[in-house]
Structure formats: C-alpha cells, structure tokens
N, C-alpha and C positions, 0 to 999 in steps of 0.2 A: 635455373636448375637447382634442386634442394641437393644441400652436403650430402653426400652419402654416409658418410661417419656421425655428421651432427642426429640426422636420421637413426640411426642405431642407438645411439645413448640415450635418444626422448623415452620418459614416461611419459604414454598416450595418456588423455584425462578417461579418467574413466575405466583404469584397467588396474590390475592388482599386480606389486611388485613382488618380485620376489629375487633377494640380492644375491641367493645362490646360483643365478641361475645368469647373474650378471661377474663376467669373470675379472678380478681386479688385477691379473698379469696379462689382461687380453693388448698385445702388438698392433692386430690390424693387418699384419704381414709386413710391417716397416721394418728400416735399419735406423739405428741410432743415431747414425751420422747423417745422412741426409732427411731424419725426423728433425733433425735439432736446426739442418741447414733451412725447413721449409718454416721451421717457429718463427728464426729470422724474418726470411723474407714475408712473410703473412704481415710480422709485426709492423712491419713498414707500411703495408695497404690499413692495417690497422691506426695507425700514427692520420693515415690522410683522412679515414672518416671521421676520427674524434676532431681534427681539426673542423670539419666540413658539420659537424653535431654542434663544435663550439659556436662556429661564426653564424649559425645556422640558430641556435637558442629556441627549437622552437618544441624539441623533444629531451628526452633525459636517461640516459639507461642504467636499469639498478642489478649490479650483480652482488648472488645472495651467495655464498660459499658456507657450506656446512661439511662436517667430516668428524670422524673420529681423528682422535689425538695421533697426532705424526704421519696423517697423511698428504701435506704440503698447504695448509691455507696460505701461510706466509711465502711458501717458496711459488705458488703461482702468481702473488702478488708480487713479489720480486722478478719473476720471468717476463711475466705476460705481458704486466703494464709497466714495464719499465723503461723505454721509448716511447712514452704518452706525456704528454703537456702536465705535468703535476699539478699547475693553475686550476686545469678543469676535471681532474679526478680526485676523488674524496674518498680515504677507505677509514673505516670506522672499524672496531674493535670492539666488540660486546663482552665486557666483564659481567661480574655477580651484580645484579643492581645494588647500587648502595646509596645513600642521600635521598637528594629528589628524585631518582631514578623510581626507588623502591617506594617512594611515596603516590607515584602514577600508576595505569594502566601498564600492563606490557607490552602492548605497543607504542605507547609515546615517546620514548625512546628513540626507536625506532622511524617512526614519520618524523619525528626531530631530526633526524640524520640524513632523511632521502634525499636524492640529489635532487636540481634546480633544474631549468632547463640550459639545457648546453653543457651540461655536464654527467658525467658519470661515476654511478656511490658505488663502493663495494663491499657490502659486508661483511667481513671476517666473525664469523658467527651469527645469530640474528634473532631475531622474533620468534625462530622456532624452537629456542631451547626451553619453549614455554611451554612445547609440548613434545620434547624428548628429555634433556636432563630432568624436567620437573617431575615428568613421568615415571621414568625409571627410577629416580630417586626418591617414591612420592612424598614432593614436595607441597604438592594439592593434588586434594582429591578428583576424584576422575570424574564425575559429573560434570565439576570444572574443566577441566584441560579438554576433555573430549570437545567441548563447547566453541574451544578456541581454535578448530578446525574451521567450522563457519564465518569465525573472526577473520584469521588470517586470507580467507579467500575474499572475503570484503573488503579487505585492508586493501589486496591486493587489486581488486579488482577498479576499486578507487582511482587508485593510481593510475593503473592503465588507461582510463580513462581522461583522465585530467593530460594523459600527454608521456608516460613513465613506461619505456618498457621493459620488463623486469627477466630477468633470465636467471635460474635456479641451479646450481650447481653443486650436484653431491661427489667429496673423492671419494672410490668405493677403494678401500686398501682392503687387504690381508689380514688375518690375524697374526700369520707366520711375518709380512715383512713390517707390521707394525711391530712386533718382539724385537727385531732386529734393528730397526730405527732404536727404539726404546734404551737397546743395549747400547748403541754408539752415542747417543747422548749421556749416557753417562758415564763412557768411558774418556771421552775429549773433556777434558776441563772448560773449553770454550763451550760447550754444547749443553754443560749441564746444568748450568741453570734453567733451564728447557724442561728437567724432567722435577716432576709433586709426586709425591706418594699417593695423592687422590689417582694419576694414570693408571697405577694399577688395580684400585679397586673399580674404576671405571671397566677394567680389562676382564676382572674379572664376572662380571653383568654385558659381556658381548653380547648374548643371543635376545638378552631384556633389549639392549638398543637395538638388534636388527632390525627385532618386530616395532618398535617405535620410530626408527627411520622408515621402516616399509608402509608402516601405512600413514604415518605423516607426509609421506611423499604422493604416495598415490591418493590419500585425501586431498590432495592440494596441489596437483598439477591440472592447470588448465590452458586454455588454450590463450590466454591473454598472461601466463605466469608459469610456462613449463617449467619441469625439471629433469635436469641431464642425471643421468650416473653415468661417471669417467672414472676411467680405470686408473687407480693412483700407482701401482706397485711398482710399473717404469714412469721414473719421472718428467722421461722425453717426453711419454707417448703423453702423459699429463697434459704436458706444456704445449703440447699441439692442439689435441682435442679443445682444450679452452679457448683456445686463440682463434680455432673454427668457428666455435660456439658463438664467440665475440662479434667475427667478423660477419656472419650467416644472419646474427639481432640485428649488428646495426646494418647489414645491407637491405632488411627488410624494413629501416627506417626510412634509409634513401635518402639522408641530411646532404645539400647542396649550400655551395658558398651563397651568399647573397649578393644579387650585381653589386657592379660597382657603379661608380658614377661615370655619367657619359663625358667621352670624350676623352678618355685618360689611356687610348692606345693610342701608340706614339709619341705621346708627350714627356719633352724632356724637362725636367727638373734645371732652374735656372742656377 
C-alpha cells in the first residue's frame, strides 16, 4: 500500500508546480512528540534495508536534496541518516566548481559522486544549480540552461537504468521562517559562521527562484526520478516526511540478504 503522505508531496511528471499552493508549515495533523518518536522508530526499519541494499549490491539509491538557504539540507542529513552504516552512505557537497571541476561538463561532477551499488549518495546540493542559481543569476544564457533540462532527465534516466534509484527532494520553507533561521544564525556566535552576505542578496530574488525551482521541478520529475516538496518550517514534520520518502524508495527496491552458505543452522563454532 502507497504512503499516503509520500503521495501528497510527489510531483506527478507531467503537471505544473506551483509552490504557493504547496504549504511549507503544513503538520499533517501530527504532534511533535510522537512525530519525532515515529522518525525513530522508522529510522530503525530504515537501518535494516540499507543493511539488506548493502549485502544485497545489486541497486544504489541516489538522494538529491535541494532548498533554499536555511531550510535544513545538513540538519536532514544529520537526522535522517544518522543510524545508517557510514561505510555504505556517501553525502557530497556541491560547492562553486573550481579546478577540474570547472574545467568539465556540469554533470561530471556529479556522475563522479553517484553512488555504487550497495550503497547510498546524497547530494547536498547538485546538478541542478545549473539550472537554478545559474539562472537566476544569469550566469548563462538561457538557450543554454534551458537545454539542460533535457540533460538532466537523461542523466537521470541513465542511471536508473543501470540499476540507481534516485529520489528528488525539495525543503519547501518560508520566507517568514527562513528570516528567522537567518536572524539566529547570526545572533549565536556558534551559528554564524553559517550566514554570507550573498544569503541576502539571494533573499532578496525569492520569487526569481520560485519560478526556477517551479519549473525545474516540474520539468524533471519523472516517474523513474520523482520529486518531493516537504514542508521545512517544522523541522519534525521534515524529518519524518524524508524518512517516509526513504523508506517508501527503497521498499520499492525490495533489497534482500543474500543466502548464506548451507548448513550453517545450528552450527557451533569450535
């Protein structure tokens, strides 16, 4: 039986977003306390299929985490998968290209980083800033960047096929609780290194990124490479939703231990 929550966050392929109308204080009708108690428990069934993914080597799951500034990339990376085998999860970090980075495609990168089988990649940022920051910023022209919608669905589609399956997730925050993240980062001494003066010129071009998230999403969810919109503004209700998200990919991978060798019930070790 399909989530019913994971259900509500998919962009269908084929349909047109629109992020107003997706609310980013939306509950669900939960409590905090028993949201945070089911993260737990979830994370545990979660813990057994990455084990059953690892021994299993035979698929890979790639999660793609996009967001405006201070809507938790790092804190869902610290919730989510943090009762996961470190051995077989790999999260990456996409800075400005610099080096050989900037000397490749904008996807090379990127297929550099993808996970392997038995394992699981998470990108904190990705392949799509090639057509949001670059956009908004224009950093290239738009006969380019438009182009690379095509791209990214090929890239993706690639993958999928070789054995990768990829799960797409956007935090939808607030304008109002991103201000208010913003402010407590730089009123903690511990936090502030966290906040650029680039955040606010980005803040100040929200509705240039809406419409660059909006149809970068909806140009590029498919049914081999969906994309969630999860409501960031409670960070419980965050940390749940992804952990659905997680658990919904890989129960549709279906990854199983591999026998063991015969004869090894009952046997005692001498």
């Amino acid at each position: 039986m399909a989530d019913r929550i994971v259900s509500r966050v998919l962009v269908k392929p084929d349909t047109r977003l629109n992020l107003s109308r997706r609310n980013p204080g939306e509950d669900f009708g939960w409590k905090k306390a028993t949201a945070q108690e089911e993260t737990a428990k979830l994370g545990l069934q979660l813990d057994l299929l990455q084990s059953k993914l690892y021994a299993d080597s035979k698929h890979a799951l790639l999660v793609v985490l996009q967001a405006r500034d201070a809507a938790g990339k790092d804190g869902v990376i610290r919730t989510v998968f943090a009762g996961l085998n470190p051995a077989s999860v790999k999260v990456t970090s996409f800075k400005v290209p610099a080096g050989r980075e900037a000397m490749q495609d904008y996807l090379w990168r990127c297929h550099m980083a993808a996970p392997g089988k038995g394992e699981i990649g998470v990108f904190n940022r990705s392949h799509y800033e090639d057509v949001l920051v670059v956009r908004v910023r224009n950093l290239a022209p738009e006969d380019r960047w438009r182009k690379r919608f095509h791209h990214i669905r090929e890239f993706e589609r690639m993958l999928s096929d070789e054995g990768t399956t990829i799960v797409k997730i956007f935090l939808n925050i607030s304008a109002e609780e991103q201000r208010a993240r913003f402010q407590d980062r730089i009123d903690d001494p511990n936090q502030r290194w966290k906040f650029r003066s680039a955040d606010l010129e980005d803040r100040e071009m929200w509705d240039a990124y809406t419409t660059a998230y909006e149809q970068a999403i909806a140009q590029t969810s498919t049914a081999q490479a969906p994309w969630y919109v999860v409501p960031a503004d409670r960070k419980w209700v965050r940390n749940l939703v992804v952990t659905r998200i997680l658990l919904d990919a890989l129960g549709c991978i279906g990854p199983e231990f591999p026998p063991s060798e015969e004869n090894l019930v009952g046997l005692q070790v001498p």
